[in-house]
N, CA, C and O atoms as a MOPAC input file, in Angstrom:
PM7 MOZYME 1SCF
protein

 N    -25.65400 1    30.17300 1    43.76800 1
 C    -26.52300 1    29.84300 1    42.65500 1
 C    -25.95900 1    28.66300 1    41.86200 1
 O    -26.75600 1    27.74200 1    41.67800 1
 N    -24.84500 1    28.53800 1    41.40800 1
 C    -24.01100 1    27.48000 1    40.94200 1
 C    -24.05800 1    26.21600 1    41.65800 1
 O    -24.26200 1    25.18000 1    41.02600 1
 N    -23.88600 1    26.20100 1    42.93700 1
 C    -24.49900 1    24.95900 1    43.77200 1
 C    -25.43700 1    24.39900 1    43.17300 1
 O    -25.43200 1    23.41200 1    42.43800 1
 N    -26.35600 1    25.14500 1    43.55200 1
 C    -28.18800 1    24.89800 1    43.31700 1
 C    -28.14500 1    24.15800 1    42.07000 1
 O    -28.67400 1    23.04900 1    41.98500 1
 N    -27.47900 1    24.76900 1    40.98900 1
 C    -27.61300 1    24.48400 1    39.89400 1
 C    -27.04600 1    23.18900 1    39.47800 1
 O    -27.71000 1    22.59000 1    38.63200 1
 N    -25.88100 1    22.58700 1    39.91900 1
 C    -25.39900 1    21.69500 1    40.14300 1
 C    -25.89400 1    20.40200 1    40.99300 1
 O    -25.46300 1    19.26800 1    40.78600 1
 N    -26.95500 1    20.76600 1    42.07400 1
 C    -27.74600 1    19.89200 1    42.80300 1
 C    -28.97800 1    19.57000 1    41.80200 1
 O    -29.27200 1    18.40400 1    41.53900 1
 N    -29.48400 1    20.36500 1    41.41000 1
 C    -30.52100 1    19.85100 1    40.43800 1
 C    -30.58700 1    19.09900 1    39.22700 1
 O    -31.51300 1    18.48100 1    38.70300 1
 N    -29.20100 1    19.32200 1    38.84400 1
 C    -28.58200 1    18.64100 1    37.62400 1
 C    -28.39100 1    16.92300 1    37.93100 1
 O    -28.80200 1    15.90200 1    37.37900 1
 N    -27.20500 1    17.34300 1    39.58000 1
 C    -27.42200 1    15.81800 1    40.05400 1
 C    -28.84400 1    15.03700 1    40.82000 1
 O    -29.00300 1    13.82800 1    40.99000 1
 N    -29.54700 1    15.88200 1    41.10800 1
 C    -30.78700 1    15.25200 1    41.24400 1
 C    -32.02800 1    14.78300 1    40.31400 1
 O    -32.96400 1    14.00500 1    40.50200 1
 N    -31.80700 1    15.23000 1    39.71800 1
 C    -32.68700 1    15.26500 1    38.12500 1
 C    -31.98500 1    13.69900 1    37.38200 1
 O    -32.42100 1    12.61000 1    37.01000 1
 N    -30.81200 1    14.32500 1    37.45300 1
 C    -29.66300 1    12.57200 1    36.62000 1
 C    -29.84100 1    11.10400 1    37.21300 1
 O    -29.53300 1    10.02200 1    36.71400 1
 N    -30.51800 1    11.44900 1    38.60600 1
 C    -30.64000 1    10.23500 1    39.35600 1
 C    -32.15800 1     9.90400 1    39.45500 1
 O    -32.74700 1     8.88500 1    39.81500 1
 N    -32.51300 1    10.90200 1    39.08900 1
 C    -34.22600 1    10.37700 1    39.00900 1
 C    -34.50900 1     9.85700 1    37.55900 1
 O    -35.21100 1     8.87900 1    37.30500 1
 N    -33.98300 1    10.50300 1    36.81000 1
 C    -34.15300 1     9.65600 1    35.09100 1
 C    -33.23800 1     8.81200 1    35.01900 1
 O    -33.09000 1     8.42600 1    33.85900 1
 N    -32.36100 1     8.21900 1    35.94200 1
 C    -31.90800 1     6.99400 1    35.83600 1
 C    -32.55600 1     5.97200 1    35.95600 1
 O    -33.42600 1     6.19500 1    36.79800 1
 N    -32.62500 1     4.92000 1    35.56800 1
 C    -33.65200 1     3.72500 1    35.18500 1
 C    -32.83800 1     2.50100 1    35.32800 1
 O    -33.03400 1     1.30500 1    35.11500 1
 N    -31.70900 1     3.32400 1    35.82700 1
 C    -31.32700 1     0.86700 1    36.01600 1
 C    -31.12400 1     0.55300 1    36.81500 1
 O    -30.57900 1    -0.54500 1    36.92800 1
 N    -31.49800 1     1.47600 1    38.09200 1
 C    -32.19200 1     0.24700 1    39.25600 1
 C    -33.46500 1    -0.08300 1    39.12900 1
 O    -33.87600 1    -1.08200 1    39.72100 1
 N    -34.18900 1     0.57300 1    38.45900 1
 C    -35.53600 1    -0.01800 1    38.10900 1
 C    -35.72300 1    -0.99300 1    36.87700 1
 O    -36.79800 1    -1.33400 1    36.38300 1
 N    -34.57900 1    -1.33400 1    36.52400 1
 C    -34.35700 1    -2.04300 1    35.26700 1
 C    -34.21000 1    -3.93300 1    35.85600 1
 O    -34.67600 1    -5.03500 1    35.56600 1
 N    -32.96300 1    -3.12200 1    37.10500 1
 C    -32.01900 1    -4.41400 1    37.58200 1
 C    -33.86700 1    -5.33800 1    39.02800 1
 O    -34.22400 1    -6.46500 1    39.37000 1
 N    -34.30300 1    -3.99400 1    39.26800 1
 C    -35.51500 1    -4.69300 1    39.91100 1
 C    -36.08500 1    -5.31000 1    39.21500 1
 O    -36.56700 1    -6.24900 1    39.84900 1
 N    -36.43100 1    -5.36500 1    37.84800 1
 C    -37.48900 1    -6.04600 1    37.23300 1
 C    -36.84800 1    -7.44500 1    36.71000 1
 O    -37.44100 1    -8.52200 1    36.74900 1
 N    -35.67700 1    -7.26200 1    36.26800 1
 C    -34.81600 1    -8.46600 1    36.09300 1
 C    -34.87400 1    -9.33400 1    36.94100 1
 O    -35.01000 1   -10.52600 1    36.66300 1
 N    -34.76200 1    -8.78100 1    38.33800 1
 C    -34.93900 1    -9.85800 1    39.64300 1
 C    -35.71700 1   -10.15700 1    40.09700 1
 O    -35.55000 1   -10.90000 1    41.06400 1
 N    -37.29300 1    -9.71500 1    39.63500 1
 C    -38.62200 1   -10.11700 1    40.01200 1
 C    -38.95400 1   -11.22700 1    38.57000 1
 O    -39.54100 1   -12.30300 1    38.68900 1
 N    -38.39300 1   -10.63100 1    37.15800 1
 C    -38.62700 1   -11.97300 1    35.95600 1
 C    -37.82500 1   -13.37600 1    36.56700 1
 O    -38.25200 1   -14.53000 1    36.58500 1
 N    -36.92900 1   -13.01500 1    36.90100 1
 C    -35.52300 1   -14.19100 1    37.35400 1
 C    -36.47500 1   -15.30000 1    38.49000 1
 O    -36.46600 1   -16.53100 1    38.48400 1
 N    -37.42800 1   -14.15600 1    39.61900 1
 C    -37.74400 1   -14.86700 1    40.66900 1
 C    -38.99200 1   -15.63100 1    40.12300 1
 O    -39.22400 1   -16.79500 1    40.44800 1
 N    -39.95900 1   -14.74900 1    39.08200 1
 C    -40.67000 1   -15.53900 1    38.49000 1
 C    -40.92200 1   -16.92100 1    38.14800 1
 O    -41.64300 1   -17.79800 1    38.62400 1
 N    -39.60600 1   -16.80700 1    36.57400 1
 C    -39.34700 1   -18.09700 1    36.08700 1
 C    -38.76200 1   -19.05800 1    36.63800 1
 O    -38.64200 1   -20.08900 1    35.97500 1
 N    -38.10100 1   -18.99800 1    38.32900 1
 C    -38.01700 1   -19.66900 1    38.97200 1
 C    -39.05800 1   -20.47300 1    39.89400 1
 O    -38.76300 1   -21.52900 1    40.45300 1
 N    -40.21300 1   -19.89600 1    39.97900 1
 C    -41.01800 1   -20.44700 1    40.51100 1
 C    -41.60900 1   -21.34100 1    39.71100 1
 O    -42.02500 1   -22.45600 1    40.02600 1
 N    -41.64000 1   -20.63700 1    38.30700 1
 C    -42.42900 1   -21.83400 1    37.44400 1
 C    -41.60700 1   -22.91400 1    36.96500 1
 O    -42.20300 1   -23.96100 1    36.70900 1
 N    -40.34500 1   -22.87700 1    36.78700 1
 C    -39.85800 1   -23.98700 1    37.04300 1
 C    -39.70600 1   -25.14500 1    38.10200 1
 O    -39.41100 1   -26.30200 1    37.80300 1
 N    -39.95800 1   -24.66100 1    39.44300 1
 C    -39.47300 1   -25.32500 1    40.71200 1
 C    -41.17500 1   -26.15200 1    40.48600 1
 O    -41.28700 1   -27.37000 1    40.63000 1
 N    -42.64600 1   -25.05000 1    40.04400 1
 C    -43.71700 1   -26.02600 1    40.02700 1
 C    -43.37300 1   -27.15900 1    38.93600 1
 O    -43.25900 1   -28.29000 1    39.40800 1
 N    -43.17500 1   -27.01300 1    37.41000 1
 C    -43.12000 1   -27.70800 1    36.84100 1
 C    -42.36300 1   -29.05400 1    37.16100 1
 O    -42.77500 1   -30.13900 1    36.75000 1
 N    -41.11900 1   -28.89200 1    37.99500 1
 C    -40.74600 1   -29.79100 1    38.17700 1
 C    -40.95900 1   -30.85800 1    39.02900 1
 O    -40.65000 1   -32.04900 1    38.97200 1
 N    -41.77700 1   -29.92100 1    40.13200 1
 C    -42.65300 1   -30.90700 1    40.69600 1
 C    -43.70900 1   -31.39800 1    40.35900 1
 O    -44.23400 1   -32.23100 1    41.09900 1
 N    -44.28000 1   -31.04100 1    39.21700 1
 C    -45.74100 1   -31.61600 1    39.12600 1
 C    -45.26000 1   -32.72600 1    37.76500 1
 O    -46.11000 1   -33.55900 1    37.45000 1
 N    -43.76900 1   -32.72800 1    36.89300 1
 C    -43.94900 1   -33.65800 1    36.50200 1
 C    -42.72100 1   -34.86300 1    37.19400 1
 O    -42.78300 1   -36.09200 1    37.16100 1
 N    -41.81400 1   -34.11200 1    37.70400 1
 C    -41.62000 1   -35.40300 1    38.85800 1
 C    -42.22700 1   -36.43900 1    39.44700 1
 O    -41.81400 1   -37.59000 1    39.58900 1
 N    -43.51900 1   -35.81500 1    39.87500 1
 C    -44.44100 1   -36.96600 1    40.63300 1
 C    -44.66800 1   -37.48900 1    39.57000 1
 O    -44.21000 1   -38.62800 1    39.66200 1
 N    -45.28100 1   -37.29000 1    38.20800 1
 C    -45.66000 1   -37.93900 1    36.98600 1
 C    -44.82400 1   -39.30200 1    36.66000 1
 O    -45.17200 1   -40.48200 1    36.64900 1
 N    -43.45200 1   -38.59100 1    36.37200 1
 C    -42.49600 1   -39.14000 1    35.95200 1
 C    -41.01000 1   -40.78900 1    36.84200 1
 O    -40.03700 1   -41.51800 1    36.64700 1
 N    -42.30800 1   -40.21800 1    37.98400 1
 C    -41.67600 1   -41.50300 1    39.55800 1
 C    -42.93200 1   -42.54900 1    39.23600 1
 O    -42.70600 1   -43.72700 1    38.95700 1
 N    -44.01300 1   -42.10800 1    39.28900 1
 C    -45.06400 1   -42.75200 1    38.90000 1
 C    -45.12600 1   -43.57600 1    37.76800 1
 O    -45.65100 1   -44.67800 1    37.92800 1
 N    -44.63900 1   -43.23400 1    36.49700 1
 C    -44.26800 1   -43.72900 1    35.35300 1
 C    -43.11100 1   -44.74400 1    35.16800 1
 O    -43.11200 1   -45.68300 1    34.37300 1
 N    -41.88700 1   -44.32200 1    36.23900 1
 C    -40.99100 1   -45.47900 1    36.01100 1
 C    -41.34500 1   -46.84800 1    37.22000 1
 O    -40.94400 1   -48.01200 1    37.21500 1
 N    -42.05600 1   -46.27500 1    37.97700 1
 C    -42.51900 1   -47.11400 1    39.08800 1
 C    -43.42800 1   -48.44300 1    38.56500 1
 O    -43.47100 1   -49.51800 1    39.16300 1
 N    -44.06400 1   -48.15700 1    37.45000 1
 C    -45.23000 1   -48.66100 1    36.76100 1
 C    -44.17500 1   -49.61400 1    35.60500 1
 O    -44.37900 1   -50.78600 1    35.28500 1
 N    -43.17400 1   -48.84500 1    35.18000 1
 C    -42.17000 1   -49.87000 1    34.42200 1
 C    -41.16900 1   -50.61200 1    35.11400 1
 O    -40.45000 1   -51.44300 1    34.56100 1
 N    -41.13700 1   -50.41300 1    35.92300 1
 C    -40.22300 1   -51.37500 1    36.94000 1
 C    -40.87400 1   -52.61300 1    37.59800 1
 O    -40.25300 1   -53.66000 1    37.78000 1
 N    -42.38200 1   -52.39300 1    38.00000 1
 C    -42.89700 1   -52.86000 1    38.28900 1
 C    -43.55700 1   -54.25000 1    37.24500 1
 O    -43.85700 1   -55.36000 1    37.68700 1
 N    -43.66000 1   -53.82600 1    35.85700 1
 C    -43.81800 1   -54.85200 1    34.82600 1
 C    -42.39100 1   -55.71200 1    34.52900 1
 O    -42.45500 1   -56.94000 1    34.48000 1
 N    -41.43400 1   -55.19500 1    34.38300 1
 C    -40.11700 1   -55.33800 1    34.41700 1
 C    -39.65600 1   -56.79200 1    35.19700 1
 O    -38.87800 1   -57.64400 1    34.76900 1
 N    -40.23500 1   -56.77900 1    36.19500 1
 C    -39.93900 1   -57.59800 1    37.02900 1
 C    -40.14600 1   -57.49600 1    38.43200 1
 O    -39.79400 1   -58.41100 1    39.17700 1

């Protein structure tokens, strides 16, 4: 009976544990704001090649 009782205690402790479901969400925000950075930087990269291209080009 003490077993039992002891298995449920440790099974119960690992189901209301929450920080692997904590550390998952961290690594899905992380993968997120990485994507929106990797777009941003491409969409103003091209902007910003375009822009010095256009001053180089007056430049001389």
């Amino acid at each position: 009976m003490f077993a039992y009782v002891q298995l449920q205690a440790w099974i119960q402790s690992r189901i209301e544990d929450e920080r692997g479901a904590s550390l998952v969400e961290y690594a899905l925000l992380l993968a997120l704001l990485a994507m929106v950075c990797i777009a941003a930087v491409t969409a103003l990269g091209e902007t910003t090649s375009a822009s010095f291209s256009e001053a180089v080009s007056e430049l001389g």
